[in-house]
C-alpha positions as YAML, in Angstrom:
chain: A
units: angstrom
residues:
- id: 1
  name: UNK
  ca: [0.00, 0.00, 0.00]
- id: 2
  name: UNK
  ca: [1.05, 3.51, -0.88]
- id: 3
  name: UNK
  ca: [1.53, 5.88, 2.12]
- id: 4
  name: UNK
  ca: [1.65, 8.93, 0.33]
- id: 5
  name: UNK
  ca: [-1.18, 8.45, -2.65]
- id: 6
  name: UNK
  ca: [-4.49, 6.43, -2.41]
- id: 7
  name: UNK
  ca: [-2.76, 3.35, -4.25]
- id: 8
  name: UNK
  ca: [-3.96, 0.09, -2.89]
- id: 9
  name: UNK
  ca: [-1.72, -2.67, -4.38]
- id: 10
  name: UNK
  ca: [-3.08, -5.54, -1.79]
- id: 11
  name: UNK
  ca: [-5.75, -6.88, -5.41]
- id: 12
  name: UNK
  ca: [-4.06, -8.45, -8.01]
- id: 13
  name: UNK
  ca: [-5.96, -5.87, -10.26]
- id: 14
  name: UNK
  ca: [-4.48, -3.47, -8.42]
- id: 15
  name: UNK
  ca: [-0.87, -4.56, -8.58]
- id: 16
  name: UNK
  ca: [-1.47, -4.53, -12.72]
- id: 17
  name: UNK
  ca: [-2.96, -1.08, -12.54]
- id: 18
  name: UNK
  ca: [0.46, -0.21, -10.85]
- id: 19
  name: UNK
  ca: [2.57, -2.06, -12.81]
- id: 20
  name: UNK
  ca: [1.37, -0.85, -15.66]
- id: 21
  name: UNK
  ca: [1.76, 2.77, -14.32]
- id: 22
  name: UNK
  ca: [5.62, 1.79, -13.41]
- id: 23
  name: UNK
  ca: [6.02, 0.41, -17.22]
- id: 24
  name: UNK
  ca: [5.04, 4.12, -18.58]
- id: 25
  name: UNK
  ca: [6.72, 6.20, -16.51]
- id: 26
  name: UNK
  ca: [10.03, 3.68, -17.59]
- id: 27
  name: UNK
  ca: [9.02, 4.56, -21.21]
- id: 28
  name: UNK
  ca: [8.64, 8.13, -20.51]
- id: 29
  name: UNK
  ca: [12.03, 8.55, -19.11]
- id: 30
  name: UNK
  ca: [13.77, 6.64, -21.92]
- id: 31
  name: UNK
  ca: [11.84, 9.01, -24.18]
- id: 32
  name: UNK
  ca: [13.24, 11.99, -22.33]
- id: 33
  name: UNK
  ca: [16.05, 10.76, -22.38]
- id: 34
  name: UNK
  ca: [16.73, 9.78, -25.66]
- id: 35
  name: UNK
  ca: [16.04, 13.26, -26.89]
- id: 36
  name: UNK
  ca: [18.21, 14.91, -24.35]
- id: 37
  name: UNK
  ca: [20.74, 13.09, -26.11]
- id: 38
  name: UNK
  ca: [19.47, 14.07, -29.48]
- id: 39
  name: UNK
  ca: [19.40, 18.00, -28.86]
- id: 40
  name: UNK
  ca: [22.48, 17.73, -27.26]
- id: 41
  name: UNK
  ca: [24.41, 16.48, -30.59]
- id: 42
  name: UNK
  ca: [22.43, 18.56, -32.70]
- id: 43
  name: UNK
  ca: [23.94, 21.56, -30.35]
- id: 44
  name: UNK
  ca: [27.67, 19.76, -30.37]
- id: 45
  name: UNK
  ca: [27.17, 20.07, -34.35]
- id: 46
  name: UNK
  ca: [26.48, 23.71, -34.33]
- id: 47
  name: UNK
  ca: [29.41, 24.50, -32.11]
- id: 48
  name: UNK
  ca: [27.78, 25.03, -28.77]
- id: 49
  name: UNK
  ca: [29.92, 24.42, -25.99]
- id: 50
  name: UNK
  ca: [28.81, 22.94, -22.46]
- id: 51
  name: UNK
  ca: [30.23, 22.71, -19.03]
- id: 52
  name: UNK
  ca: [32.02, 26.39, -17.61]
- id: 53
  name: UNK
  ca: [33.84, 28.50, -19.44]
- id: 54
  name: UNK
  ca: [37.27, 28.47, -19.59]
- id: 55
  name: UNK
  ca: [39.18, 31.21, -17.27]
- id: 56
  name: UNK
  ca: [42.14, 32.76, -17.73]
- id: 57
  name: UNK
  ca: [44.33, 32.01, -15.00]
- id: 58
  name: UNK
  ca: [47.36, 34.67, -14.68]
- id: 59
  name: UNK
  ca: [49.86, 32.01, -13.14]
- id: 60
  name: UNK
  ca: [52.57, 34.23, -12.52]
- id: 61
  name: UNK
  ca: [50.58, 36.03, -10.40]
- id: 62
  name: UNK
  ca: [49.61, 33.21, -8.44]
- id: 63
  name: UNK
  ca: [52.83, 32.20, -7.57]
- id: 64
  name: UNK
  ca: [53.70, 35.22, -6.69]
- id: 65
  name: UNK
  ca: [51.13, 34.93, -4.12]
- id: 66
  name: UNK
  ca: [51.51, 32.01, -2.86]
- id: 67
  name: UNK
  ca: [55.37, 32.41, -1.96]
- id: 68
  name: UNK
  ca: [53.77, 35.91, -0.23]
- id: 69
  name: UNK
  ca: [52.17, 33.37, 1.88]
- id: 70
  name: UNK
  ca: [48.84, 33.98, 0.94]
- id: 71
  name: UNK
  ca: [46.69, 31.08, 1.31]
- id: 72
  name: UNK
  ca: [44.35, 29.88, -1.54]
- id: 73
  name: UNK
  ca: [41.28, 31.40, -0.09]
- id: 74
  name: UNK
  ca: [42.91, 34.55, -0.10]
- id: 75
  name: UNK
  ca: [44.07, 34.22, -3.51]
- id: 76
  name: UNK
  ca: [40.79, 33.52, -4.46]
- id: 77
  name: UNK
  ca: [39.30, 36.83, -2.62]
- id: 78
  name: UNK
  ca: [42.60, 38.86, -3.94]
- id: 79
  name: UNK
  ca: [41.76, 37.52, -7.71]
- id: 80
  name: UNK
  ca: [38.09, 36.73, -8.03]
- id: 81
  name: UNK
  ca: [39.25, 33.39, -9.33]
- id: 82
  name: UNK
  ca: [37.60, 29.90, -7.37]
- id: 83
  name: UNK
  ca: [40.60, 28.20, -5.50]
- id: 84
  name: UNK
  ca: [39.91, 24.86, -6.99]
- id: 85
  name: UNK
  ca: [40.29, 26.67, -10.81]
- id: 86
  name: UNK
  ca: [43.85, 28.66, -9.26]
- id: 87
  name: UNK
  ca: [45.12, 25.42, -7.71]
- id: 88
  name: UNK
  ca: [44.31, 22.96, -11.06]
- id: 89
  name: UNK
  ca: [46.07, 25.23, -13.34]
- id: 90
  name: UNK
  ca: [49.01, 25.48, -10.60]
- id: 91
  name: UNK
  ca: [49.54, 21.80, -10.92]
- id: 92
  name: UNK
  ca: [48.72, 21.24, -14.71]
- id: 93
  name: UNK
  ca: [51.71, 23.32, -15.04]
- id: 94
  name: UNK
  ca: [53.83, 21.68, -12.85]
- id: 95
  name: UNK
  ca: [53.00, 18.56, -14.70]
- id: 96
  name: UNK
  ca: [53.68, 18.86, -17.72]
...
């Protein structure tokens, strides 16, 4: 039995009613889904871009900083960049 909505599934007719109910909703999330996926290839192919944009990080400047002592949260304040976005570009460069 359903606490929330007036769904008795205790008859056998009633169990069908819901599992029939279950079986659309499925179908009507795969439908979603599918053209999610769809409009999102159609926007790849006309050059739209997803996820953040890319920031310029002045790395110079950050290193500056941080042998100043500053820590990254006052980097971030000081620049106005996120400290997760100042310390990956610290270490791609350090990598490669």
């Amino acid at each position: 039995m359903s606490v929330t909505e007036a769904i008795d599934t205790s008859t056998p007719a009633a169990k069908m009613v819901f599992t029939v109910l279950g079986a659309i909703t499925e179908l009507e999330r795969s439908i979603i889904r599918e053209r999610v996926i769809a409009g999102q290839k159609a926007a790849r192919k006309r050059g739209v871009r997803f996820g953040r944009p890319n920031v310029a990080v002045p790395l110079a400047e950050i290193e500056k900083l941080r042998k100043r002592g500053l820590s990254w949260c006052g980097i971030e304040a000081e620049t106005g960049i996120a400290k997760d976005t100042l310390r990956r570009a610290l270490t791609a460069v350090a990598t490669h």
